[in-house]
N, C-alpha and C positions, 0 to 999 in steps of 0.2 A: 334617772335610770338610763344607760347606753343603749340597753335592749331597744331593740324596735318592738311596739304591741304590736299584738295581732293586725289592727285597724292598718297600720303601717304597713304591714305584709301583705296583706288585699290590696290595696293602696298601688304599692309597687306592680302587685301581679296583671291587676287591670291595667295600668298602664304599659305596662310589658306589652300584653295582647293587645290592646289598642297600636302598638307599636309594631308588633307580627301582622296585624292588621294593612298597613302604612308597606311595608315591606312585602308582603304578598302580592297587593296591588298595584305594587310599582315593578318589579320582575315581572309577573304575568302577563301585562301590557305589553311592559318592554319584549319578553320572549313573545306573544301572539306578533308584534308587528314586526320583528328578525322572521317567523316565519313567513306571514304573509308575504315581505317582501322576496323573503327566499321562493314562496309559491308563483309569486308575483313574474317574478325574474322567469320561471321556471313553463314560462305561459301556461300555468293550468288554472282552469276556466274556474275550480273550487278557490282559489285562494282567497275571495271575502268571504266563502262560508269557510276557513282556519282559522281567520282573524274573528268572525264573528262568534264562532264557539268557546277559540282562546278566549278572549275576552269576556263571554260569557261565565265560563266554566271559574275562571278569577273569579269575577263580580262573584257567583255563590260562594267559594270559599272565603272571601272576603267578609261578605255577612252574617256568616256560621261564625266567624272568630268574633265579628260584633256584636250578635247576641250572645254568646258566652262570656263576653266583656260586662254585656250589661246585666247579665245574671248574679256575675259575681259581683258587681258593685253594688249592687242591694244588699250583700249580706254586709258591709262594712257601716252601714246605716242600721235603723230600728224604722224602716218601711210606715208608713200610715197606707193607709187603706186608697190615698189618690197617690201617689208615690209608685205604689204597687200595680195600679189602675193604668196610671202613664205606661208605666213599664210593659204592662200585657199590650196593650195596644201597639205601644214600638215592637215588640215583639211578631203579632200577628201582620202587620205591615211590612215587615223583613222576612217573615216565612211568607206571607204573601208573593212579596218581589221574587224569593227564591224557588219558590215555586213555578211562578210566571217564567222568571230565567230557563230552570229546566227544563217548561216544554220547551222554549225558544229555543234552546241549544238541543235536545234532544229528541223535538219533535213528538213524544209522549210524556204522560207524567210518573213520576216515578214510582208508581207502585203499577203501571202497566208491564207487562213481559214485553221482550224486544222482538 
């Protein structure tokens, strides 16, 4: 059969996002530290807290695209119950992180008002 199955098409997709991943990461770095040096240059006294937000603000979106990688790679499988288990845990460890990142970069968390 030429088709690609479904399994194929997950397949591709998460690696895709693993790959928007990879790409996010490496712009966002790049663009925080063009600013910083532009604030740098600029002698203002804020320019590690630009770089450390930029970079911040990546690192979350960074992990939001990797747990949607790891969501959807479960469905390409038929999950057992440690599979599943693994998965929650990396899960709560990454919304953990992103959590922590947000107060770090935004000084509250984000279901506080600004």
């Amino acid at each position: 059969n030429s088709f690609m199955d479904i399994t194929d098409i997950i397949s591709f997709f998460v690696y895709f996002l693993e790959g928007i991943g990879v790409v996010v990461i490496t712009i966002g770095v790049l663009y925080s530290l063009t600013s910083y040096l532009y604030h740098l240059q600029k002698k203002q006294s804020s320019a590690f807290s630009h770089l450390k937000q930029g970079i911040g603000k990546t690192i979350l979106l960074w992990l939001e695209i990797l747990i949607a990688g790891d969501i959807v790679a479960t469905i390409i499988t038929k999950p057992s119950l440690e599979e599943v288990g693994i998965l929650g845990i990396i899960i709560l460890i990454r919304t953990f992180l992103s959590l922590s990142l947000h107060v770090e970069v935004d000084g509250r968390f984000p279901w506080q008002n600004k």
